[in-house]
N, C-alpha and C positions, 0 to 999 in steps of 0.2 A: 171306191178307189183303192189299188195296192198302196200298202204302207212299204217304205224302205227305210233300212237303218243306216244312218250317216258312216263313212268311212273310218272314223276318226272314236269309233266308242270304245275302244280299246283304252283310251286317254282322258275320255270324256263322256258328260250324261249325251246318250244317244237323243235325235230331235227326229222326228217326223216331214217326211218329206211327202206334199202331197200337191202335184201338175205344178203351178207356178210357185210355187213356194217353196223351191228348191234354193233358188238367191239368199229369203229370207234365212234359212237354215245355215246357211257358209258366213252371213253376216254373225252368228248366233255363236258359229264355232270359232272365230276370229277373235270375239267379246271375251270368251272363255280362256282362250288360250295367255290374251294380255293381262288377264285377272291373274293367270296360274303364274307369269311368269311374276307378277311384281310381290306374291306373296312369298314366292321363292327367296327371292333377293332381299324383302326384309328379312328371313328368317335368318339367309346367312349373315347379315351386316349385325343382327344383335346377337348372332353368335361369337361375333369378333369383337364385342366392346364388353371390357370388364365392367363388371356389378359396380355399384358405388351404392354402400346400404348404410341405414341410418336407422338405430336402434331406439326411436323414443319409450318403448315400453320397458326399456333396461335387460333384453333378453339379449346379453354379451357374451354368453360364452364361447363365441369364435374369437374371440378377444382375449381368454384370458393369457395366452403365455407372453405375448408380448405387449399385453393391454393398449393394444393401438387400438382407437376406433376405425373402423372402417366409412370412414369420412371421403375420404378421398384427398386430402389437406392436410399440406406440414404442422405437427405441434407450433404451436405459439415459441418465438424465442424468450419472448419477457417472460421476468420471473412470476410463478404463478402468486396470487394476493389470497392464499390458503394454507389454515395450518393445520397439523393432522398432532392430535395429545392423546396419551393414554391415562390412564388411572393409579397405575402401578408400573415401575423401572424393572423390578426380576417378579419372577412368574417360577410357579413349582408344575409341574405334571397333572393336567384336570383343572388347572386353575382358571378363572376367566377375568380379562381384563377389555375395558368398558373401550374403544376406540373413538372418537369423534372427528371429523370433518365438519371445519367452518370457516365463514368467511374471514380474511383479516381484519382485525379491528381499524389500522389503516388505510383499507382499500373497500371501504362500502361498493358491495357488489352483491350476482348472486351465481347460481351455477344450474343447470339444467339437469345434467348426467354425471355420474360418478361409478368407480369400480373400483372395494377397496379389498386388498389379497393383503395375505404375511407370509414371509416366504425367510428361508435360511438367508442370517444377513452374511455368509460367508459364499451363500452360491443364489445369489439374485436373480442365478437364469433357470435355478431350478424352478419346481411346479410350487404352488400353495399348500403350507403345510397349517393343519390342525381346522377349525371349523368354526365358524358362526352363528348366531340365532338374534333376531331382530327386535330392536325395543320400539320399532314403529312400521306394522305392516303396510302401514298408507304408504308411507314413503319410499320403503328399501324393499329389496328381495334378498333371497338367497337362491347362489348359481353353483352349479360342479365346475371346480375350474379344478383339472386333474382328474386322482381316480377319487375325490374324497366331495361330498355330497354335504354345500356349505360352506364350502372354502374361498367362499368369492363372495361378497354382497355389491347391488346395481342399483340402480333407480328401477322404481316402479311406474314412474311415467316423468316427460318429461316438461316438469311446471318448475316453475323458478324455486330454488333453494338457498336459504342461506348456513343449515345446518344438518347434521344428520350423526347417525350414533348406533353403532350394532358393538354386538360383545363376543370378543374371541374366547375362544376354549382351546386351551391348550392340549395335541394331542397326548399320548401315554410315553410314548417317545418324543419329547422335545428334541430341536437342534440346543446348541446350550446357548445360542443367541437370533433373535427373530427381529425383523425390520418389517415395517409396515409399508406398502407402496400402495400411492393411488392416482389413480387417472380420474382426471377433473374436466368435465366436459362444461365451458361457460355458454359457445353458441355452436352451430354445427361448424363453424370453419374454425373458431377460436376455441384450442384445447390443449390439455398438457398431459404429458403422459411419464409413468412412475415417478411420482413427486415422494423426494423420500420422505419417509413418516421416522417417528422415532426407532429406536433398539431397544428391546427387551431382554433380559439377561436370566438365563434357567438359575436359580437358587445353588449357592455351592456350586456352584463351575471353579475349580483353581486351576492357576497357570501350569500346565503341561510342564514339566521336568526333561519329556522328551524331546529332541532333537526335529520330531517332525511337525512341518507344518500343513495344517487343513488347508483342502481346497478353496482357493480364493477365486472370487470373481471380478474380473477387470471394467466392469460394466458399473457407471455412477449414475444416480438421479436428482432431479432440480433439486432447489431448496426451495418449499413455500416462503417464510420468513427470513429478514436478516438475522443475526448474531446476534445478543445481546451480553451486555456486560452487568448484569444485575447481578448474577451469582461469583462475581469473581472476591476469591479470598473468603466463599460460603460452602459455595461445593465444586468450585474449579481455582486451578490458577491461572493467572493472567499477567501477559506482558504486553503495555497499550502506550502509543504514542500516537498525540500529545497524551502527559499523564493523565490519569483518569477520565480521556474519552470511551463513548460508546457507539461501537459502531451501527448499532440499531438507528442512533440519528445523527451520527458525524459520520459523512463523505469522505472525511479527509483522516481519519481513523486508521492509525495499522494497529492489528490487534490478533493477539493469538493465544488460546487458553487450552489448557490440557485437563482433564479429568481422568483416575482410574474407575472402574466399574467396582460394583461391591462385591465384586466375587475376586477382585483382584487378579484377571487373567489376562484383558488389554487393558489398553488406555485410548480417549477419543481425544483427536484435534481439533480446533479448528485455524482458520486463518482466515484473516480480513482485511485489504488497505486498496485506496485508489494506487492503481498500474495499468499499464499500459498491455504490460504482455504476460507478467507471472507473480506471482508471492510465492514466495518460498520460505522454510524454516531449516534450523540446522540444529543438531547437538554435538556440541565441542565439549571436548576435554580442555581447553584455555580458549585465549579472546585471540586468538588465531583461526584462518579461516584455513583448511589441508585437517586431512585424516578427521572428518564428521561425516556424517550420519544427515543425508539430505532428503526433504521431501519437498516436491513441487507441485504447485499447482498452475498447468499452463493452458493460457486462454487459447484456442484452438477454433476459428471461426467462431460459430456460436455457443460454442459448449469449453466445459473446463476437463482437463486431461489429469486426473494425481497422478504421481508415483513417486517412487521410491529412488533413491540415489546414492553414491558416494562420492566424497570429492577427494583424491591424495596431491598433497601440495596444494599448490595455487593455481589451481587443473579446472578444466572442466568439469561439470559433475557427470560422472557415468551411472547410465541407468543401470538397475537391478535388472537382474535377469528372471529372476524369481519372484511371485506374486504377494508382499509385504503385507499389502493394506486390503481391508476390506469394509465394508457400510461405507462407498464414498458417497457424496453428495455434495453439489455445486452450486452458486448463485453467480448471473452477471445483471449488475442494473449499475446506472449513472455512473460508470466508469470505475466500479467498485468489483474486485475478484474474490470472492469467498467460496471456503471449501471444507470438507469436512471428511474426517474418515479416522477409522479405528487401524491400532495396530497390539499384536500380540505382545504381550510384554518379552517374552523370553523367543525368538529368532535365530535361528543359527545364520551366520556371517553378518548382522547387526547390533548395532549397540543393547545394550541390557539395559531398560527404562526400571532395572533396579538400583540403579544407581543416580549420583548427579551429575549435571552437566550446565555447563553454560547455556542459553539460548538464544541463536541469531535471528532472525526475524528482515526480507529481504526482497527487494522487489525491483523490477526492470520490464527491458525490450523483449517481445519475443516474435520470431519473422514464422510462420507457416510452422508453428507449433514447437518450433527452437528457439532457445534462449539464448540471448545478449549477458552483457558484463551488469549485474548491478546498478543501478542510476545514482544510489548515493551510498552512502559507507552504510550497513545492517545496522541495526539495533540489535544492542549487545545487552543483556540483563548483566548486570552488576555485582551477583554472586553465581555460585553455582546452583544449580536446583534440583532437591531429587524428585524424579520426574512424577513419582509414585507416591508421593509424599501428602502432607497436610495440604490444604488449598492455603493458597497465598497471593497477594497483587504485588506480583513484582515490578522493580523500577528498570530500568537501563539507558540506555543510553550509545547517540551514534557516533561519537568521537572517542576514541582515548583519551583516558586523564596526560599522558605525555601532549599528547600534541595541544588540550587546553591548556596546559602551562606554557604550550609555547606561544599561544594566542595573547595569553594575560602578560607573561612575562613581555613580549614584543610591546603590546600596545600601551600599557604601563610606563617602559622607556620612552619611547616615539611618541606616543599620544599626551603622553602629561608630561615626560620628565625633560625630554629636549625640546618640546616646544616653550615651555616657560625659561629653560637656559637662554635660550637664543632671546626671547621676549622680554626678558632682566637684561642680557648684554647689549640688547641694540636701544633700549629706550628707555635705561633706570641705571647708566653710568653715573650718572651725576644727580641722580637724586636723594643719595646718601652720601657727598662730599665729605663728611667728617665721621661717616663710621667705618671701622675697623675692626676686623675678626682674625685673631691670630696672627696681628701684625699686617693683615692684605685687606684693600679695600671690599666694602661688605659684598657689592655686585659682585666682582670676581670673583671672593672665595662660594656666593652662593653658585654662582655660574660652572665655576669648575670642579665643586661637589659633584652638581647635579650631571654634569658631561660625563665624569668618571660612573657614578651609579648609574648610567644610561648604556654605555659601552661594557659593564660588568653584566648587565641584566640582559643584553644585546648578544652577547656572548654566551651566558648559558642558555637563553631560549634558540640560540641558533642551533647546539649540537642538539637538542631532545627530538626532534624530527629523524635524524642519521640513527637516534638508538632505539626509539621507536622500529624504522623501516626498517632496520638492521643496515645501512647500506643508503645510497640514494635512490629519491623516487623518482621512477618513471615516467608515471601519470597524472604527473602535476604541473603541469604547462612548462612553461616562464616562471614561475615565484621563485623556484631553489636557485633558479641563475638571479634572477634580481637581487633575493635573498641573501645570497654569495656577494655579489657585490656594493652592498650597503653594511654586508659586515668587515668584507675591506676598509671600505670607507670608513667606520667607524675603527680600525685602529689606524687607519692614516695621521686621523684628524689629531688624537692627542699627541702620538709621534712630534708631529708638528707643531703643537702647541709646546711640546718641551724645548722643542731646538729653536724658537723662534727670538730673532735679533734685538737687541737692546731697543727703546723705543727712538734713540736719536739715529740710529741706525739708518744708513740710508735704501737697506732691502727691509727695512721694517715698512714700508709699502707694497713690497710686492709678499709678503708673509699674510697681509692685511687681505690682500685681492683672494690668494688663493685659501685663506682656513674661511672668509666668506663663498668662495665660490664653492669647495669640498664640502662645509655647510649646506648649502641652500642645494646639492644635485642630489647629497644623501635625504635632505628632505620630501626631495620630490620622488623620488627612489622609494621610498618608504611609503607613498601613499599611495603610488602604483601598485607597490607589493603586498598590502592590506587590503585593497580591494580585488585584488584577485586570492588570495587568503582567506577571506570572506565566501567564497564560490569553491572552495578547497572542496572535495567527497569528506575529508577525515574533518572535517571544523565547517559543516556548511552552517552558514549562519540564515536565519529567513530572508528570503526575497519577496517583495522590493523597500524593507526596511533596512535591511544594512545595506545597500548602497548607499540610499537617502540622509541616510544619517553620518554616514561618511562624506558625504557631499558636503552636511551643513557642518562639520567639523573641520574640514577643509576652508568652506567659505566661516567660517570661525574665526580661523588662525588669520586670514588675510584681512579682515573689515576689521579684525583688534590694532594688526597690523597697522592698515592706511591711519585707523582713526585717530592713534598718537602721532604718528609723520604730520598727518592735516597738525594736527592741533599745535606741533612745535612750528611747523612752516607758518602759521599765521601769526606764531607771538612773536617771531621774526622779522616778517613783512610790517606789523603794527609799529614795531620799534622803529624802523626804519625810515615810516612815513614821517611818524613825530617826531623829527632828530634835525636840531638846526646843523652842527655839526658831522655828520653822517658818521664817520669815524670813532668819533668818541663813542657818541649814544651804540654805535653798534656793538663798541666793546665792553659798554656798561650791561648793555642786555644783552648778551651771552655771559658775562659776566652772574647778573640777574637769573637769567634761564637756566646756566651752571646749577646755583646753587637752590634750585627750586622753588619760583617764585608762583608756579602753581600748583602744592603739595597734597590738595586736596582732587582734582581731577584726575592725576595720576594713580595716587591711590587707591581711587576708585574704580579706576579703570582696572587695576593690578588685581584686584578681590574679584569683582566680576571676570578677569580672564582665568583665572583660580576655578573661580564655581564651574563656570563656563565647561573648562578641560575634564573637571573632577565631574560632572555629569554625567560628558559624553562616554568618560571610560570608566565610568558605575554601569551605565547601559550596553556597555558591550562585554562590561564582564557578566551581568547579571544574563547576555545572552548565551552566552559561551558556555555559563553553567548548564542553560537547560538544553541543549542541544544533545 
């Protein structure tokens, strides 16, 4: 039989066609051609879908400049439970310093993959400077990240790890300060990436004289650990509220400590306190907040923002235009903002951390990476501090000593000194019928002592607020207007009391109605304006204890109050039931009741309202101190 070759071998293996088995062959070339088309189509479809690779063997160096793994999946936002230590703080040229990577002592865990580079901590976006060699071939390698061979180490496979440990070598030329970053890989989707490690300082680096400042890099990395307060007043200073918190394990911790480096050329911060939206710090020339020196740290979706600022007047703070700070690094866990970063000591158009300054410590709102007013008055350090100085734990404090005295001075009046006036006038006239103090029955002259050193004491704690703010405040609700008029009212009241009508006088009852009625409004006046006083920015006192405690000081005055009324209304009524003559007996037992026929229940009663008053305002002075 002739053989013929199919039409189509141009495109394809040629088939044999031979009398009936020309069908067969068209069936053959149909088969071929669905095969050809569907190999096609996969080839273009995996041409269009990016790689997603996954390094268990630690061979990362397409990874090293932005140490992302090639996961395909966002870094983890929590904070990573790894800390990264070195051996030695400054390093000479050739010198080698030991690195480690491990798990947190807090966060039993373990980690898979890691990549750990050192790189200039003034330009973090530069390549890996200097080189590595390995104290454990099993576990780590060495990778070229850059042109330098060693400047990376990775895992060598990837089996669970809780530790690991390679040793830098410094190159011939150091930068004159080196931060450590590493990428911590715990599962393929759960990863962190440049977790700052410490700073290394080159030997004899001193602070530049000159004007210019080095290239900084605006780019910050996690913090493994929180803060600790173990070294403050060792080898940092520290300003912490409440005192002597630490924010390693108080939440509720503001905390901010400064160190200089041993060469003397920056200094590092840190900062730490629950916020909402920023912490911030300041350095003032006095306990005025205009013309300082600001640095913020603002929460920014899930990352933290530094920089730099200034604030003139009572302004908003404007950023720096120019790159201050460098070695940043951030934490956000349980509603806690920590941050961290170095700044040159000497800065042209910043303050000179060669000197002292106050330090405010400050924390608030902030909307899509802008900041709000403050939520409560700063924490002010109490002296100035040079910034450069010996380590020290300083104290401070978020009220002014002015506006404390005007807390004590008020409450002192108001809280002990008119409420036992009025408590002597209304229920102990007649419990000293025959004593006499200066010629004037002893109730009265105790009574209008105590009214004149209430109105005395009323009056200077009213102006310390005006010389404080210089002026009146704004943003204090209602109190200054309350405020305002309860100090009317307290000179109405003596006014009154001097011009007031002889007692047979026939307006000597309506003198009677109104020094009780101007009494008993400035009372209630006063306990409006103390709890709102209490919620002051400049005098916050803790919440929900000073309400509470105002509350039982209030229901105080009133249950002492009813419980002498009860007690005279039933000695009253007793007389009255037992009285064949109703008249006489009534006039014998007020006659009786006059002259104190139960000297021992009063008295008692007098001491315990005494202790009672002298309590609640030992407890609200002792508050007002530590504020």
């Amino acid at each position: 039989m002739q053989q013929k070759r199919c039409p189509l071998r141009a495109s394809l293996p040629f088939c044999i066609q031979v009398g009936d088995t020309q069908r067969h062959c068209l069936h053959r070339v149909k088969a071929s051609a669905m095969w050809s088309s569907f190999l096609l189509l996969l080839v273009l479809l995996t041409g269009c879908v990016n790689p997603v690779i996954g390094y268990s063997d630690g061979k990362v160096s397409i990874a090293c400049g932005d140490m992302v793994p090639q996961h395909g999946y966002d870094p983890s936002p929590e904070p990573p439970p790894y800390t990264i230590t070195v051996d030695k703080s400054t390093f000479s040229p050739g010198d080698n310093i030991t690195v480690s990577l491990q798990v947190a002592p807090s966060h039993p865990t373990f980690f898979k993959g890691f990549l750990i580079e050192a790189r200039d901590a003034g330009k973090l976006d530069y390549p890996a400077v200097g080189s590595f060699f390995l104290t454990d071939p099993h576990q780590s390698q060495l990778l070229q990240c850059g042109h330098t061979q060693g400047s990376g180490v990775s895992h060598k496979a990837g089996t669970k790890k809780t530790q690991v440990q390679a040793v830098w070598a410094s190159p011939n030329n150091p930068p004159q300060r080196v931060q450590f970053l590493v990428t911590v890989v715990h599962e393929y989707k759960v990863y962190w990436v440049k977790i700052a490690g410490p700073v290394v300082t080159l030997s004899g680096v001193t602070a530049a004289p000159s004007t210019a400042v080095p290239a900084q890099t605006t780019s910050s990395t996690a913090l493994s650990t929180p803060f600790s307060s173990v070294e403050c007043s060792q080898s940092k200073s520290c300003l912490r509220d409440p005192v002597g918190c630490d924010p390693e394990s108080d939440p509720r911790c503001f905390f901010l400590s400064f160190t200089a480096d041993e060469a003397g050329g920056s200094v590092m911060f840190e900062v730490s306190g629950p916020a909402e939206g920023y912490m911030s710090i300041a350095l003032s020339l006095d306990k005025w907040m205009g013309n300082d020196d600001i640095y913020l740290c603002v929460k920014d979706g899930g990352r933290v923002t530094i920089s730099a600022a200034y604030v003139s007047g009572r302004t908003h703070p404007e950023l720096a235009t120019e790159e201050a700070l460098w070695g940043q690094a951030w934490r956000l866990a349980d509603g806690v903002i920590q941050c961290r970063f170095h700044r040159n000591i000497l800065i042209p158009n910043r303050f000179n951390l060669n000197q002292s300054y106050f330090l405010f410590l400050a924390h608030g709102r902030s909307h899509q990476g802008e900041i709000h007013r403050h939520d409560r008055q700063p924490l002010i350090s109490n002296i100035q501090k040079l910034i450069t100085g010996p380590p020290e734990d300083l104290s401070g404090s978020r009220s002014p000593l002015l506006i404390k005295f005007h807390g004590v001075l008020m409450l002192t009046a108001w809280m002990w000194t008119v409420s036992t006036a009025i408590f002597i006038a209304r229920h102990y006239k007649h419990f000293w019928p025959d004593t006499t103090l200066l010629g004037q029955r002893l109730w009265f002259q105790l009574h209008r002592t105590m009214m004149v050193l209430a109105v005395v004491l009323t009056s200077v704690a009213f102006t310390l607020p005006f010389i404080y703010r210089r002026g009146w405040s704004k943003g204090a609700g209602s109190h200054p207007y309350i405020g305002c008029t309860v100090m009317a009212l307290s000179i109405i009241q003596p006014i009154m009391a001097i011009l007031r009508p002889v007692p047979e006088s026939p307006r000597r009852i309506l003198f009677s109605w109104l020094h009780f009625g101007v009494g008993t409004a400035s009372q209630v006046l006063v306990a409006v304006c103390v709890f709102l006083g209490a919620a002051q920015q400049a005098l916050l006192l803790p919440s929900p204890w000073s309400p509470a405690v105002l509350t039982g000081w209030v229901l105080w005055i009133v249950l002492t109050d009813l419980l002498l009324l009860i007690h005279s209304c039933r000695r009253r009524s007793r007389g009255n039931k037992n009285s064949d003559d109703k008249e006489n007996i009534l006039f014998v037992q007020f006659e009786r009741w006059q002259h104190g026929e139960s000297p021992k229940v009063k008295k008692m009663v007098l001491v315990v309202f005494l202790i009672g008053n002298t309590g609640f305002l030992a407890a609200f002075i002792k508050a007002i101190s530590n504020v």
